[in-house]
N, C-alpha and C positions, 0 to 999 in steps of 0.2 A: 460415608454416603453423601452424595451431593448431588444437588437437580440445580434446576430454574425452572422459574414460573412464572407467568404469561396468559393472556387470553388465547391465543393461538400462535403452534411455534411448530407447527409443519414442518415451513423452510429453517428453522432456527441452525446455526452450524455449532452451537455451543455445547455441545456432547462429544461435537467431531473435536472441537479446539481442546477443550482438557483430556481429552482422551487421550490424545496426543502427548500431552503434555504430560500425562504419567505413562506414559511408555517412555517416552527421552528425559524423564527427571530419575526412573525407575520407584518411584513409588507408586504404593499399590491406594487405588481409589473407584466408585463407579462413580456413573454422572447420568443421569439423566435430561428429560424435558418432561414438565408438567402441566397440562393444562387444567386453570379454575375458574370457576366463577366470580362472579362480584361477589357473592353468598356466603362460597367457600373462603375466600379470602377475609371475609368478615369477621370469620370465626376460626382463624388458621393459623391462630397461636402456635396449638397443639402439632398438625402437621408441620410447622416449621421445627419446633423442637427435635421430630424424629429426622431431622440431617445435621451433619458437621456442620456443613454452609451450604448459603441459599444463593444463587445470583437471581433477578428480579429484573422482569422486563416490560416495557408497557403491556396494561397500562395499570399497573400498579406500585410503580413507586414510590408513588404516595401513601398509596393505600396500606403500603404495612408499616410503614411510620408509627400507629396507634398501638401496635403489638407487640413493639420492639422493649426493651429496658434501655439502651442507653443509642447513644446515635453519635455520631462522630460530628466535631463542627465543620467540619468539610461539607459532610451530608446536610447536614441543619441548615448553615448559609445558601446550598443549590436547594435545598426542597424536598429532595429525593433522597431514596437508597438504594441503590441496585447489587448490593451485595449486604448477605447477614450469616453468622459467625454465631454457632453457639458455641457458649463457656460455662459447664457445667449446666445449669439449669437457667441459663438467662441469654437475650437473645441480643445481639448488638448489631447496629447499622453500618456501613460504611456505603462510597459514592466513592466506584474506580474510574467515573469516566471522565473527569479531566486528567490524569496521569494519560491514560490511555490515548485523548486527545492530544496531548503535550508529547508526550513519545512516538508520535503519528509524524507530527509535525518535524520532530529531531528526528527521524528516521532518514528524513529528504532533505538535513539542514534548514528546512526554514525556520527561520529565529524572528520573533516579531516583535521583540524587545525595545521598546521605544521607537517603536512604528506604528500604523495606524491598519489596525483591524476591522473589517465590515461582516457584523455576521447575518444572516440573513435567516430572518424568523425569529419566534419566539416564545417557542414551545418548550416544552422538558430540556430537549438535549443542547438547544440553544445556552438553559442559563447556566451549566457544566462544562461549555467551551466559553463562555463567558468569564466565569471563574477561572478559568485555565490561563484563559488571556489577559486578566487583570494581575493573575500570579505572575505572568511571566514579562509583565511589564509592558504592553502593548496600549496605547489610546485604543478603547473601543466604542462600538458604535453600532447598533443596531438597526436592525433595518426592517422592518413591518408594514403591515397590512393598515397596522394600531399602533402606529408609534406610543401614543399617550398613554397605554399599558404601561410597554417597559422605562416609560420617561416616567412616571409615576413610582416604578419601584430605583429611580433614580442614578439610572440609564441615559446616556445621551442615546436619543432615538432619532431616526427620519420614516420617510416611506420611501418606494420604488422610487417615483418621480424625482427625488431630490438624490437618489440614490444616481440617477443619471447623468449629476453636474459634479459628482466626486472621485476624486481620484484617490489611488493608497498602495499601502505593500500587499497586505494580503485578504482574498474575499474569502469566506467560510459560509457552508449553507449546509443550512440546520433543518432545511424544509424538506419535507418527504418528494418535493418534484427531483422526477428522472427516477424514482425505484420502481424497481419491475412491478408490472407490468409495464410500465408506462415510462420505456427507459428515453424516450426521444424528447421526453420536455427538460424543461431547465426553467428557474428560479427565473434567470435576466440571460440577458444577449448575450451578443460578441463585442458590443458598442460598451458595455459595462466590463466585462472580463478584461477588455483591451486597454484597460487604463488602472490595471491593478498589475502587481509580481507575481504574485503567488494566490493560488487558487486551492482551496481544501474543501474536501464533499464528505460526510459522516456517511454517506449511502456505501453500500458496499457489494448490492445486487443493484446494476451490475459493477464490475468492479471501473469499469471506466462509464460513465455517467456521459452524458450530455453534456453535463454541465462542465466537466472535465476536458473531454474531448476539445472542443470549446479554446480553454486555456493551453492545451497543445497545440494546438491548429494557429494559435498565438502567439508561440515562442514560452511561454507561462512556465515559471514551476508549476507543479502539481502532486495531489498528493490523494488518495481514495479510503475511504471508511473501514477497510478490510484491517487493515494494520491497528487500527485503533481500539478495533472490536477483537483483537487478540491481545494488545497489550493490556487492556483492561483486564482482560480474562486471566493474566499473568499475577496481576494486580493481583485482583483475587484470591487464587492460588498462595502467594504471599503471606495475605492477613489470612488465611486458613490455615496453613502449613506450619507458616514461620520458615517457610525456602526461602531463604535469600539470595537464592540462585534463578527465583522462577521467572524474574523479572528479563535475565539475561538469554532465555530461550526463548523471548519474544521474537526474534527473525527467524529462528530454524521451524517453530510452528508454524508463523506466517507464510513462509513458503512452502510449509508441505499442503498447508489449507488453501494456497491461493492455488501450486498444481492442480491440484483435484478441482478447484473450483470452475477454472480457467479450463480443461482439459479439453473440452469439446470444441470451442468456440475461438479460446485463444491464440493468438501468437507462439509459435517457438524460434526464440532469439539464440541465435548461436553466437560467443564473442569469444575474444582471446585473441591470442597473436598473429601477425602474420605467416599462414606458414603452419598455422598448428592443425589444420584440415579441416576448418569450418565448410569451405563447398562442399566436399565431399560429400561429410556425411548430414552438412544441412541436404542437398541433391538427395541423400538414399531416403534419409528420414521421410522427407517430401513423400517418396512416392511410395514406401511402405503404408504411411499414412491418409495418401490419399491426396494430398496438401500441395498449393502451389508454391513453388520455392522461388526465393525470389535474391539476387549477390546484391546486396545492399550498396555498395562501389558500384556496379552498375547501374541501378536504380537511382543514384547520384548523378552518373553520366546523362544517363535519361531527362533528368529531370533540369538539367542545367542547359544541357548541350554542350557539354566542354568533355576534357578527358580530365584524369583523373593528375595528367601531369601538366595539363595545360593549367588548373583549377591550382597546381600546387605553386605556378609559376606565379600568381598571382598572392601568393603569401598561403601557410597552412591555417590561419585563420579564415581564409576566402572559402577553401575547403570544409573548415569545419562549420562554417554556416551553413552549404550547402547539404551537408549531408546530416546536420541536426533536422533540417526541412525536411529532408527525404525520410527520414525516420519518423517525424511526427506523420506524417502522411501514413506510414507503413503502419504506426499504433493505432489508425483509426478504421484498418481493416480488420478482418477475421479468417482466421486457419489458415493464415501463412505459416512455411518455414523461413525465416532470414539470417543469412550468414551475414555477419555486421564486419564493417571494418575494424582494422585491428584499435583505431584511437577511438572507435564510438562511446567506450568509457568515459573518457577524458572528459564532456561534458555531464554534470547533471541531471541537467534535463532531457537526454538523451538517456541516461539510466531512466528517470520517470517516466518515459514515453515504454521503455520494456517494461518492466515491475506493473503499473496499471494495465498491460495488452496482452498480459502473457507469461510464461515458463522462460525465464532464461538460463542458459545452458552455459558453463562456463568449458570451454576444450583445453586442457590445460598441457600441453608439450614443453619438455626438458629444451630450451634453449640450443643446446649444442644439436639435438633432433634438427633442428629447425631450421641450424648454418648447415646441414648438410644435404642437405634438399631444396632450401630456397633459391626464387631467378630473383637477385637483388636488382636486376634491368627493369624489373618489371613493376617494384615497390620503391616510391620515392622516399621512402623513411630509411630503407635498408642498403640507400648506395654506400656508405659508410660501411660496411660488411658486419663479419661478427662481434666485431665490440658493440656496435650500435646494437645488436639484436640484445646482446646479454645488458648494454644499459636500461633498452624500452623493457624488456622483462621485469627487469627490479624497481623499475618506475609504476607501470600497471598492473603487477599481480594482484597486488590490496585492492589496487577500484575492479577489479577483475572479479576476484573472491568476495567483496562487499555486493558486486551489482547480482552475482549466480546465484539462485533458486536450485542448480543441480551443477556439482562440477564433475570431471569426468577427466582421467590421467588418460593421454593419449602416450602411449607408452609400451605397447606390443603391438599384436598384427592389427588392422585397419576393421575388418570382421568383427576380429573380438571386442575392440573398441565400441564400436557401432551397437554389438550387441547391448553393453553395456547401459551406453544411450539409450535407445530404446526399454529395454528395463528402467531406467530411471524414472522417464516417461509414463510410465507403464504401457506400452504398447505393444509387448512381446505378447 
């Protein structure tokens, strides 16, 4: 038996996440959500006892610090404990949210390792990526309301205002601006965003933030709170279980929780190769759905005014800036379908533009399918013919199958395919 506990956990998704996660680990477990009081928690030794493990969310992870028997120094140096473990008849502490933070950040490659970190605020979950970032070798640097706080527990600190003459690798914000309700504000500007690389939000409703948005719209890596609050939850599961596989299911839950999350609102990115029927059935899906579709190579054209061969005349790098733009634009709407070009993988931060907006859909065609169909006149990657198809296949299938959320063998009639899609979706 396992819960979490909370003043209020409505929206919590952490029932949904380990559920998950004993169904694809196939061990058997329940999970709930608990709501307490200050009261109850005061005196909730006992209810803690009657679970295996507890995960702990504000605002009490402090608060059962007093209850516990032993505490991890991980926990002791942040403060907190958001995760507790009984062992026989004694209760112990652990704090998974800088892994969680730290495998957020490796999930998009950012590495902040002797680079300069700004994290912004300086509440609970600020001093756990704090930790995180000192583990992983980063200059950090906080950034408050009250510098003299976190300079006090001896911190380099600044405020906003000073925060607007610095530059660095990566911003991180720790502040509750931009969670739902209130998804249109942001921490700082675009005047701030615009002078940093990388950009990290712990929010996760919504999964693309303001503040995020923001760092797209910039060129920015980026990276959203959703990944982090499952890896943590993996975490968990770990020092519960003793899985030392649970750690490794972190992207297959994250994408079944971000679908479902995303389902209403977000994006569906279709990628893969040239040739493997992304219009298609992005077009059918579209209108089963409801949804504007939108050929991303188009929307390229659109946006540039060039073609697609005149843009490649100018070098495939001229190209590929052109349509990383067109893509960040496309993440910062809602309930498109988009058939991506076949090299949209190829960048990054074109994967983070899908992953934050949406489901992406990986259409995965047998190569030889692909030469017997294709107008190589019409694809300037593919004048080269079938060698070239079966080189770019063996090139992108990995960032293909690394960037999908749902992949899908396009590999008998077009229908059944589609069908298939669509169930994956859930939109049958």
């Amino acid at each position: 038996m396992y819960c979490v506990i909370g003043k209020k956990l409505a929206h919590t998704l952490s029932p949904e996440i380990h559920r998950a996660y004993f169904e694809l680990s196939g061990r058997q477990g329940e999970y709930t959500a608990v709501e307490l009081t200050e009261e109850e928690i005061a005196r909730g030794r006992e209810f803690l006892l009657g679970y295996d493990g507890v995960n702990v969310t504000i605002p009490y992870k402090q608060a059962v610090m007093p209850l516990l028997d032993g505490i991890s120094d991980e926990a002791r140096e942040i403060g907190a404990v958001n995760t507790i473990k009984r062992e026989g008849g004694k209760l112990f502490g652990y704090n998974t949210d800088p892994y969680g933070f730290e495998a957020m950040l490796a999930s998009r490659g950012i590495d902040p390792s002797g680079k300069s970190a700004y994290v912004l605020g300086y509440g609970g979950a600020a001093r756990s990526v704090i930790y995180a970032l000192n583990r992983l070798g980063a200059d950090v640097t906080v950034v408050s309301r009250d510098p003299a706080r976190a300079a006090a527990d001896g911190h380099a600190a600044i405020d906003y205002e000073e925060l607007r003459r610095r530059e660095g690798y990566l911003l991180v914000n720790c502040t509750p601006m931009g969670m739902f309700p209130n998804a249109d504000a942001s921490p700082v500007g675009d005047d701030v965003v615009a002078r940093f690389d990388a950009a990290a939000d712990l929010i996760y409703n919504p999964v693309l933030t303001r503040f995020l948005r923001s760092a797209i719209s910039l060129g920015k890596r980026a990276v959203g709170g959703l990944y982090m609050l499952v890896a943590q939850a993996m975490k968990s599961q770990h020092i519960w279980t003793g899985d030392d596989g649970a750690e490794a299911l972190t992207k297959t839950v994250y994408d079944r929780i971000a679908r479902g999350f995303l389902r209403d609102t977000g994006n569906i990115w279709l990628i893969g190769m040239p040739g493997c029927g992304k219009t298609t059935f992005g077009s059918w899906t579209a209108q089963k759905t409801e949804r504007e579709f939108v050929d991303a190579d188009a929307y390229v054209q659109h946006l540039s005014g060039m073609t697609i061969a005149e843009m490649f005349e100018r070098g495939e790098d001229f190209f590929r800036d052109e349509e990383s733009e067109a893509i960040a634009c496309l993440a910062c709407r809602k309930g498109l379908v988009i058939a991506t070009g076949g090299g949209a993988v190829l960048r990054d931060f074109n994967i983070d533009c899908m992953r934050l907006s949406g489901t992406t859909v990986f259409i995965d065609r047998a190569p030889a399918d692909i030469i017997a169909d294709v107008d190589y006149a019409s694809r300037p990657l593919l004048v080269q013919g079938a060698e070239r198809v079966w080189r770019l296949y063996g090139e992108r299938k990995d960032r293909y199958a690394a960037a999908a959320q749902i992949t899908i063998e396009n590999d008998t009639d077009e229908r059944e395919v589609f069908d298939r899609i669509l169930s994956a979706l859930g939109e049958k």
